[in-house]
N, C-alpha and C positions, 0 to 999 in steps of 0.2 A: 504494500500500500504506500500511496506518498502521503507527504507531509497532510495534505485536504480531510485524504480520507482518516489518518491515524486521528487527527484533533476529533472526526465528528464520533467515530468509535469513540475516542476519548472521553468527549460530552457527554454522549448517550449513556455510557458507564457512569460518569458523575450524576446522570439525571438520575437513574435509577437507584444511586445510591444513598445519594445529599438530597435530591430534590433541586428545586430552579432556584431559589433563593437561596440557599448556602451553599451552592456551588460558586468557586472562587476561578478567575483566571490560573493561578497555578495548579489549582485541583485539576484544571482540564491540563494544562499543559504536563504534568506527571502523572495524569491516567492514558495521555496521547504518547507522550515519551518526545513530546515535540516541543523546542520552545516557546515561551508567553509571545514571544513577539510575530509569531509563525500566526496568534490569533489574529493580530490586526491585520499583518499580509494578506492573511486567505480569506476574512470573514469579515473585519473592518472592526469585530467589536466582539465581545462575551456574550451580548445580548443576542448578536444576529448568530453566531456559531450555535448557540443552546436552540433556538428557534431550529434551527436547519434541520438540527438533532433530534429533536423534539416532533416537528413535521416530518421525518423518517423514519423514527420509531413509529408514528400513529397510522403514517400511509401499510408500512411493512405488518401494524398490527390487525390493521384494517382486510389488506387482501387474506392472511393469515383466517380471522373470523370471517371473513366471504367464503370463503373454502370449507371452510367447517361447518359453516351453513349451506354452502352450497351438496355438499355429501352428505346433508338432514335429507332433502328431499326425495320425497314419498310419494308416489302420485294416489295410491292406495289410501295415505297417510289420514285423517281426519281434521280440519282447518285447526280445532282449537290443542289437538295433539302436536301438528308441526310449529304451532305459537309457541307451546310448554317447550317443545325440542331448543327452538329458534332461543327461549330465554334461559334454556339449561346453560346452554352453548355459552351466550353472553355472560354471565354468571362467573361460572367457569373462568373463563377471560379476563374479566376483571379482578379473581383473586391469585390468576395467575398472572397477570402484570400490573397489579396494584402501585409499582412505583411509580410505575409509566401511565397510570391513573391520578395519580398526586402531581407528577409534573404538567400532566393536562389542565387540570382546575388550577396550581400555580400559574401555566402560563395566562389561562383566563382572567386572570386579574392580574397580569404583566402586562395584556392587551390591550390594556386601557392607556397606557402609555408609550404602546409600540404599532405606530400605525400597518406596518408590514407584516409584524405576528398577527394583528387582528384580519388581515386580507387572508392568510394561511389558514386561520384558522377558521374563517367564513366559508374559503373553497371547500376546508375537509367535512364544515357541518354540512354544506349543500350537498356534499356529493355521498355523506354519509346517509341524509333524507331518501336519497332518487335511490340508493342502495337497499336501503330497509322498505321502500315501499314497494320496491321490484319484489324482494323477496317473502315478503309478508302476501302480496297482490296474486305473485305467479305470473307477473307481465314482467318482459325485457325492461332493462332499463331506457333501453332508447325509445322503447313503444309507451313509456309509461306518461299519464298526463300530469302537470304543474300540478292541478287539484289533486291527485291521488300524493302528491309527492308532498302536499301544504297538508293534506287532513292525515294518512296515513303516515309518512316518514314523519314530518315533525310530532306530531303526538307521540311517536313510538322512540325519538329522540330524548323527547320530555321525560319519557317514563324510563328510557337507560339511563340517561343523567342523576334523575331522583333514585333510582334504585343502587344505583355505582355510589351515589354518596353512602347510602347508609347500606352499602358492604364494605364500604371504608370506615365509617365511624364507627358500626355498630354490630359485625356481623353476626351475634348473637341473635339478633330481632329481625334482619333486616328481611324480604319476603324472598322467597325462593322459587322460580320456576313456577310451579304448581299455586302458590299466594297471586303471584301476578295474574294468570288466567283467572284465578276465580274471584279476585276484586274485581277486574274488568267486567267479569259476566256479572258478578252481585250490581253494582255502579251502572249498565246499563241495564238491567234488569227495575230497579228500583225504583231509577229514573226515568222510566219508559223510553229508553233510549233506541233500542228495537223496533227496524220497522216492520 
């Protein structure tokens, strides 16, 4: 690897192991093996090197859970059994790369001060939306419509967010697979939300 790639390797290891905030310039430059000033050469900054890092680990975590969901599918399967699958999966993923969970919500609140992470991380929710609504719908992602991708992918966004927090705060409590499908079905049940 050259100097580029050892720093983002480098990062990536600090992300996961400090988080976004106590990661230091030399943390990266003696997990990369490369020196501090090798940051500003190749990256301009600690902020945009961790970004870069951070947007690789999530894209690479992303096709990683496309794949594991994509290998769910059942056509046999029953809609609300491939939901529970689809949320075992997620689940799963999120206690297996919890650090790279905590560097995500760090950088969300880095974002407010980094116009460039905020664009990064706009592209990966949109394209995480048209993703989850493909695979929840059973439609292509390039067949799929804006509506299905604003009611179905963002709803289902909303609820991985909320649920990732409290398998990070809380995982004693927090709902598991099987919790999830059956609040939804209670909540629109309740609600007459059923048409």
């Amino acid at each position: 690897m050259g100097n580029r790639e050892d720093l983002l390797a480098g990062a990536r290891r600090c992300l996961e192991e400090k988080g976004w905030g106590r990661t230091t310039v030399r943390d990266i430059a003696t997990a990369s093996g490369v020196s501090m000033a090798a940051i500003g050469y190749h990256f301009g900054s600690r902020e945009a090197l961790l970004n870069a890092a951070l947007i690789e680990a999530m894209d690479e975590w992303g096709h990683q859970v496309g794949a594991a969901l994509s290998a769910l599918d059942d056509a046999g399967q029953q809609p609300a059994d491939r939901f529970a699958a689809m949320w075992a999966q997620l689940i799963a993923s999120i206690n297996e790369h919890r650090t790279l969970w905590l560097a995500n919500l760090e950088a969300l609140v880095q974002a407010e001060h980094s116009p460039e992470l905020r664009e990064q991380l706009v592209a990966g929710q949109r394209e995480g939306r048209r993703g989850m609504a493909a695979q929840l719908t059973g439609v292509p992602e390039e067949e799929i419509t804006e509506g299905e991708v604003r009611a179905v992918g963002s709803v289902n966004l909303a609820l991985l967010l909320g649920v990732m927090a409290q398998w990070l705060n809380d995982p004693e409590a927090a709902p598991s697979a099987a919790d999830v499908v059956e609040g939804l079905r209670t909540i629109t049940t309740r609600f007459g939300l059923v048409r």
